[in-house]
C-alpha positions in Angstrom: 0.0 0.0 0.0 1.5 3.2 -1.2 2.1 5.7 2.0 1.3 9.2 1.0 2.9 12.5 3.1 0.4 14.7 4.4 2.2 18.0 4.5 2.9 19.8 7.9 2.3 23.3 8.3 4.7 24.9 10.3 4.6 25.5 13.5 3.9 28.6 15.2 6.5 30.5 16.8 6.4 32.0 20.1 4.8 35.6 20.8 7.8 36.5 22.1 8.3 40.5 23.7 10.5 41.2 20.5 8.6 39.2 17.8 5.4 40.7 18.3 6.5 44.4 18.6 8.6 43.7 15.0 5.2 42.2 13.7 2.6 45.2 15.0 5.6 47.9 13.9 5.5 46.7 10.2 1.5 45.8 9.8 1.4 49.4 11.2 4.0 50.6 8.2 1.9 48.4 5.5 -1.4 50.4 6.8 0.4 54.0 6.2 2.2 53.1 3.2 1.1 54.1 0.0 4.4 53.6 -2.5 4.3 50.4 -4.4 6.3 47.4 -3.8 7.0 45.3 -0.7 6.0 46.8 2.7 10.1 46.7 4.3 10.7 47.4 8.0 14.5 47.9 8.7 15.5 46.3 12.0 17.6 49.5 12.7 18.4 50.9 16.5 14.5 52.0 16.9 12.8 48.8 15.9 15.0 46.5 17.2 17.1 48.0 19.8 17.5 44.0 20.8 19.5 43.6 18.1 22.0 46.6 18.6 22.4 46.9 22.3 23.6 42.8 22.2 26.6 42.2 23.8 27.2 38.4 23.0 27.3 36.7 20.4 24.7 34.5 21.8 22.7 37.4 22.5 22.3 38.0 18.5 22.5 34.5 17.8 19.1 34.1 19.3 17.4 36.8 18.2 18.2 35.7 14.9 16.8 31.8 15.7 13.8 33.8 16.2 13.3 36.2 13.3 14.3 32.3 11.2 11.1 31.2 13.1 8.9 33.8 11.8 10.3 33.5 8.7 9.5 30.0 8.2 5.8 30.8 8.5 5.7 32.8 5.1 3.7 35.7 6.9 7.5 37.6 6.4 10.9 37.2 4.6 14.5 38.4 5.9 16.3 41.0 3.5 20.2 41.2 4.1 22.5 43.0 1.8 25.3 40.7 0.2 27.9 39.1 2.4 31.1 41.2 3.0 34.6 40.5 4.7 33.8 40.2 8.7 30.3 41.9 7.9 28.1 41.0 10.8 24.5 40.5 10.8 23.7 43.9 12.0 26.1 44.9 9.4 23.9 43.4 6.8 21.3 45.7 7.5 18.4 43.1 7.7 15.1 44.3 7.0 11.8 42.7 7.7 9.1 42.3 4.2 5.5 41.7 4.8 3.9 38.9 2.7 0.8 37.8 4.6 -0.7 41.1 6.1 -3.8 38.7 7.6 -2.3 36.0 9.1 0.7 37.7 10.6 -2.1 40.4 11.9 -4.0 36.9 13.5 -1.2 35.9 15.4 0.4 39.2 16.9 -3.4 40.1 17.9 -2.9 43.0 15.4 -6.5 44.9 15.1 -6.4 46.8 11.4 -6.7 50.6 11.5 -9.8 50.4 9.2 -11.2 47.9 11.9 -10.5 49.9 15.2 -12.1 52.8 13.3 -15.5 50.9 12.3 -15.9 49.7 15.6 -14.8 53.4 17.9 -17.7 54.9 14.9 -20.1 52.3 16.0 -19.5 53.2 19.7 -19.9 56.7 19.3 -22.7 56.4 17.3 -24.3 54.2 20.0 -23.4 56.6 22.5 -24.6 59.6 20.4 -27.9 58.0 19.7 -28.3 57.1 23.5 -27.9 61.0 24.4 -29.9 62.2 21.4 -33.6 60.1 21.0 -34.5 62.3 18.9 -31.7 62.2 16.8 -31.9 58.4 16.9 -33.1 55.8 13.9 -36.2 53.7 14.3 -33.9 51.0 14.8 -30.9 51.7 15.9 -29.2 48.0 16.1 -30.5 47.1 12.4 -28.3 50.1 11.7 -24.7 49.6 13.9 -25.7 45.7 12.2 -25.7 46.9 8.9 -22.4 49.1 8.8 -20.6 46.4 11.0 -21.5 43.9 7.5 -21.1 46.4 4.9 -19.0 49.6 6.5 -19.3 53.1 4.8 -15.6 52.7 3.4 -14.9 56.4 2.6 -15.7 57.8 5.8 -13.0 55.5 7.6 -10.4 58.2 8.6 -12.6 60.9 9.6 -12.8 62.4 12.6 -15.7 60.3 14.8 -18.0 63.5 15.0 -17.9 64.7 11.1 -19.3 60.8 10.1 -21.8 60.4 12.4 -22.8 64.6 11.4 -23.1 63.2 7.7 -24.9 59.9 9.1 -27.1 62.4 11.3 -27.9 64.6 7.6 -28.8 62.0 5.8 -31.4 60.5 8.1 -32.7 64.1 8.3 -32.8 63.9 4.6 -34.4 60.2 4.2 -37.0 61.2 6.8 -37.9 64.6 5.2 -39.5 62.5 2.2 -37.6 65.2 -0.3 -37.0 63.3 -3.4 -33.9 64.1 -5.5 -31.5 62.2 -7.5 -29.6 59.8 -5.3 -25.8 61.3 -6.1 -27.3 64.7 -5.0 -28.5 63.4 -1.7 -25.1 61.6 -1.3 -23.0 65.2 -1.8 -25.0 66.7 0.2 -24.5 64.2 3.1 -21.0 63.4 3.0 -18.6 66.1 2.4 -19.8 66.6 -1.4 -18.9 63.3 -1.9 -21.4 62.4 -4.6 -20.9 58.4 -4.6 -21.1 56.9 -1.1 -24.7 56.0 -1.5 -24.3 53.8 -4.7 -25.7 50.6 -3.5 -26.8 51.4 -0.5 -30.6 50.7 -0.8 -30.8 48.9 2.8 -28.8 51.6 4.5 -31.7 54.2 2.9 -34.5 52.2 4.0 -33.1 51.8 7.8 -32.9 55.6 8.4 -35.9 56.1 6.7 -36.2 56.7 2.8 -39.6 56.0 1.2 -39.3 53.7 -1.6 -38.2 55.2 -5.0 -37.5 58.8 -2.8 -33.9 58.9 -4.1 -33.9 58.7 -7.6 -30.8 57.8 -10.5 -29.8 60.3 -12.4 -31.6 59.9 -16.1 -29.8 58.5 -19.0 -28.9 60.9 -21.4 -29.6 59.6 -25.4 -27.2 61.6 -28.0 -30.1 60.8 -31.3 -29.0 61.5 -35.3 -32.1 60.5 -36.7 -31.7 59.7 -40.7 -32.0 62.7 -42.6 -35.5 61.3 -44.2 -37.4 61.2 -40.9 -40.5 61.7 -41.5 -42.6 64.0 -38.8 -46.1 63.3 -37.8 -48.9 64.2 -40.0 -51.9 66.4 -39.5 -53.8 63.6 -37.8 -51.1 63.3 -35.3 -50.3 59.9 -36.7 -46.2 58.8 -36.3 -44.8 57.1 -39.1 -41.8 55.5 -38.4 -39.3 56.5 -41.2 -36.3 54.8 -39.2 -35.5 51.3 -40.3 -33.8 50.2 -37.6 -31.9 51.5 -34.4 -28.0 51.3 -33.8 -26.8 52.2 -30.3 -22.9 53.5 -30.4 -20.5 52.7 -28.0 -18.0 55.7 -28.1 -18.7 58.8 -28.8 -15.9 59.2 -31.4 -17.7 56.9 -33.3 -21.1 58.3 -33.4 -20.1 61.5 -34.7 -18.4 60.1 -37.6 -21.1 58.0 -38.5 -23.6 60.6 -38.3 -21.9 62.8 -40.5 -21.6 60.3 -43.4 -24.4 58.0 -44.1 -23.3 55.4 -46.3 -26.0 52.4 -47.6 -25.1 50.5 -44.2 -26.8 52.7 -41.9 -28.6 55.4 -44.2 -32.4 54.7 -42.4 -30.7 53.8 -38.8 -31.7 55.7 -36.1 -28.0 56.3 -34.6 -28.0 56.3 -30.6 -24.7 57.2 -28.1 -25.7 56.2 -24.2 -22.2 56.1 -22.9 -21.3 52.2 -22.9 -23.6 50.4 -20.3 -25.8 53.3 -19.1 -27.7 52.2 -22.5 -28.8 49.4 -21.3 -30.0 50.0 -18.0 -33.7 49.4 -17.5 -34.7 52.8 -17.0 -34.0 53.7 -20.1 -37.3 52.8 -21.7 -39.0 55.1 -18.8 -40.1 58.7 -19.9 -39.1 59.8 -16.2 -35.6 57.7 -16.4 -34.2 58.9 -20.0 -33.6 62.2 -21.6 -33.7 62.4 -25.1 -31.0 64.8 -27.3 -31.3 65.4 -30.8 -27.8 66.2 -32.6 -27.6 69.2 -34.8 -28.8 69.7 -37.9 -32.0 66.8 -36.9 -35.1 68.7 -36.0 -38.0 68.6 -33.2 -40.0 67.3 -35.4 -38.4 63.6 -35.6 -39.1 63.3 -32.2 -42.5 61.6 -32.0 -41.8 58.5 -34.2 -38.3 58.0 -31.6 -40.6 58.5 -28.4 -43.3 55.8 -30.1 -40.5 53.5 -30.1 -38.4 53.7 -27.3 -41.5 54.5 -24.4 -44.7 53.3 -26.6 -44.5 50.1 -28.1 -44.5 46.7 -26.3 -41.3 46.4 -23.7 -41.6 42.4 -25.3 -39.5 43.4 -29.1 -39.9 39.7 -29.5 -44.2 40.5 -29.7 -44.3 43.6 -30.4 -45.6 44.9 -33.4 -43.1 46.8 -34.6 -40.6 45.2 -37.4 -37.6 47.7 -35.9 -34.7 45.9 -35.3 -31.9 47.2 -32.7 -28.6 46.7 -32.8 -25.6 47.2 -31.1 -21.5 48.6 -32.1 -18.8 48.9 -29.8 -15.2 48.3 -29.1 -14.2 44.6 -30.3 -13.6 43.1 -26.7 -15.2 41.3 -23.8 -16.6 44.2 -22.2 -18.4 45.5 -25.8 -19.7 41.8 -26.0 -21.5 42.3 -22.3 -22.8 45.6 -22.9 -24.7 43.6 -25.8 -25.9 40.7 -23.7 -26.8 43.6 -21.3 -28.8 45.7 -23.9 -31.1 42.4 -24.6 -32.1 42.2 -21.5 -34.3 45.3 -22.6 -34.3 44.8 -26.2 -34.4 40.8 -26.5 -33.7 41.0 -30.4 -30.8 43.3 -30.2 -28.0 41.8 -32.3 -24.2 43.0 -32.9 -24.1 45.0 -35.8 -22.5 43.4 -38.2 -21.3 45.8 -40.7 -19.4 47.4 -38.1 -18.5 44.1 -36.2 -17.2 42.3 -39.3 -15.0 45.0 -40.3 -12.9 45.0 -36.9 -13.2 41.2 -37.0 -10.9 40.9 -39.9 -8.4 43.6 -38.8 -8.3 41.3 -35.5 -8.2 38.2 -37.7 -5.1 39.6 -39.7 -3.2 39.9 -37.0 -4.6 43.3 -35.6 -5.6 44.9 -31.9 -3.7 44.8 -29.0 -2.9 42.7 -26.2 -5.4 43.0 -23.0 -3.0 44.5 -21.0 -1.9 47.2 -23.5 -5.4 49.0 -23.0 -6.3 48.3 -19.2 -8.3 45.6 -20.2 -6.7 42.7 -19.1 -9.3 42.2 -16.2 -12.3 42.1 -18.2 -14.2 38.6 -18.2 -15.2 36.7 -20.6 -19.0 36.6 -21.1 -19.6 33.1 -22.1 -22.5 34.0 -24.3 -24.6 36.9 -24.8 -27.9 35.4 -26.6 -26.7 36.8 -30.1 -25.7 34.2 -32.5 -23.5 36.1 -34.5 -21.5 37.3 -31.2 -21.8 34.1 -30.0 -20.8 31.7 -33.0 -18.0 33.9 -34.6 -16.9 37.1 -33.0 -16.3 36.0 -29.0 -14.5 32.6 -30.3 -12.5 34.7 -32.4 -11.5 36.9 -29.3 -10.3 33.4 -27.7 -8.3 32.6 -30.3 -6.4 36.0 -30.7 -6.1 36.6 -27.8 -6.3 40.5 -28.5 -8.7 43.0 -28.3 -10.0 45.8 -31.1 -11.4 49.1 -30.1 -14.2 50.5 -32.8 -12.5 53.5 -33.4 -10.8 51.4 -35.7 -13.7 51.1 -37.5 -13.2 53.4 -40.9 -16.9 54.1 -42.1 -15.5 55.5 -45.4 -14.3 51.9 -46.1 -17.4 50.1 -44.7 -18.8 49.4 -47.9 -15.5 48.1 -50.0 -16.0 45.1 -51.2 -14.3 42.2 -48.8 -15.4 44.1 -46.4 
């Protein structure tokens, strides 16, 4: 019978007087430090005044057995400038490097900075709350509960008083029943800081928001409308003189487009919503989007784009319009979710292949860049997005390159070449 090793973690060394203060004095450093690199503590007369006021050779001799046992746990390594002629180990400067800031905080008992500050805000909100009932939330337990799971991050660091002042201002806010856009309430709040409340729905609700009081900001549609669009007529019927709808990723792109207008996308109705905020739910909601018309289109078009985007049935696979959408943006895995994204609200929105099939063979020649080259390299794959023509050819082509394609690439005066 074969006799397998089970592998032995090693053991932990003793909390000893000189261990632990090296340990708390360099998870302190890693906490302040903001260079890059490896968090280093030199073992110089102030951190280790063991080491320097040695007499014996012993003396050192030990200390060193120790700093080897800490070592050996991988929570820290031991830096030492080259051997020299009689060089000692003092000599050798030694210097301590960080390289597991938990567990090496779990054994020296090391509380983190951001830690001890969550829990001294939670006190002195409990305190503050206790002197103040009327300052106090309906429940003030659900709310230490909540910010003890999910802490208020950017007020760590703050002097105790000025958060729980922003926390006191926005529960005089939330129970006011004023409704405003949700970024507003948030600058207001904390230190015109116009993000902290993003995703904060429970936090809202415990100091008491009415549901739907705080509002996101509506999306803003850039529109060039074909040329041709016809207005309604005297009846106050909309025709809808657009033959399909494009949405543009980047707004480079969209302005070129819309000032040539080539077979491909003559009769599209051509729509820039910033990446991802065009697909967002809202956007089909007359109170949620804001519609833009780009210079030279004219008031007019507008009723045939409103009976499309807020009138007809939210189901495009029933509905009983024939427009098509589609959808053209950078060549990469984040373009390929902002279409699976956009047919959660349009389900028959497709990549647009004119556009999609040019960058595809610039990639497929050996074109685009590397991930990493464009801060892309932690974008994830989406698997599939429902489109077949994403799905079947251009996301296994990404796989196989290995290289991504912005659209800006995309030359709309060579669109319609043939072999392209």
């Amino acid at each position: 019978m074969d006799v397998h090793e089970i592998p032995v973690a090693p053991a932990m060394p003793a909390p000893s007087p000189f261990l632990l203060r090296l340990a708390r004095l360099l998870l302190t450093k890693a906490e302040r430090s903001t260079a890059p690199g490896p968090v280093r503590l030199p073992l110089d007369r102030k951190a280790a005044p063991e080491l320097h006021n040695a007499v014996e050779a012993d003396q050192i001799q030990l200390l060193q057995m120790q700093l080897d046992d800490l070592c050996t746990t991988g929570w820290v390594a031991l830096r030492l400038e080259a051997p020299r002629a009689f060089a000692g180990f003092i000599d050798r400067k030694p210097r301590l490097e960080l390289c597991d800031f938990d567990a090496l905080a779990a054994w020296a008992d090391h509380i983190p900075q951001a830690r001890r500050w969550r829990q001294q805000w939670r006190a002195h909100l409990a305190a503050h709350w206790e002197a103040r009932p009327q300052a106090t939330p309906t429940d003030p337990a659900a709310v230490l509960d909540h910010l003890a799971r999910s802490p208020l991050i950017p007020m760590e660091g703050l002097p105790l008083e000025e958060a729980t002042h922003s926390l006191t201002t926005l529960m005089a806010l939330c129970r006011s029943g004023r409704t405003m856009v949700l970024r507003e309430a948030s600058a207001r709040a904390f230190q015109g800081r116009s993000k902290v409340l993003d995703h904060r729905e429970e936090l809202l609700r415990l100091l008491g928001a009415a549901p739907d009081q705080f509002t996101e900001a509506p999306i803003q549609l850039l529109l060039a409308p074909p040329p041709a669009l016809v207005p309604a007529d005297a009846n106050g019927a909309v025709p809808q003189a657009f033959t399909d709808v494009l949405f543009i990723e980047n707004l480079a792109t969209f302005e070129h487009m819309a000032d040539t207008r080539p077979p491909a996308w003559a009769d599209s109705l051509l729509v820039y919503a910033a990446g991802f905020r065009g697909s967002a739910r809202r956007l089909r909601s007359r109170a949620g989007c804001r519609l833009y018309l780009r210079a030279p289109a004219s008031a007019e078009s507008l009723p045939a784009i409103e009976s499309w985007l807020f009138e007809q049935s939210k189901d495009e696979r029933n509905g009983p319009s024939a427009c098509l959408v589609h959808f053209f943006g950078d060549l990469d895995h984040a373009g390929m979710q902002i279409l699976a994204s956009l047919r959660e609200i349009f389900p028959r929105a497709s990549a647009w292949y004119p556009g999609y099939a040019y960058l595809a063979s610039l990639l497929a020649a050996g074109g685009g860049h590397l991930p990493a080259l464009a801060a892309k390299a932690q974008q994830t794959d989406p698997g599939r997005t429902g489109c077949a023509y994403a799905d079947d050819e251009l996301l296994p082509l990404l796989r196989r390159q290995g290289r991504f394609i912005d659209q800006e690439a995309f030359d709309p005066g060579d669109a319609d070449k043939p072999g392209r």
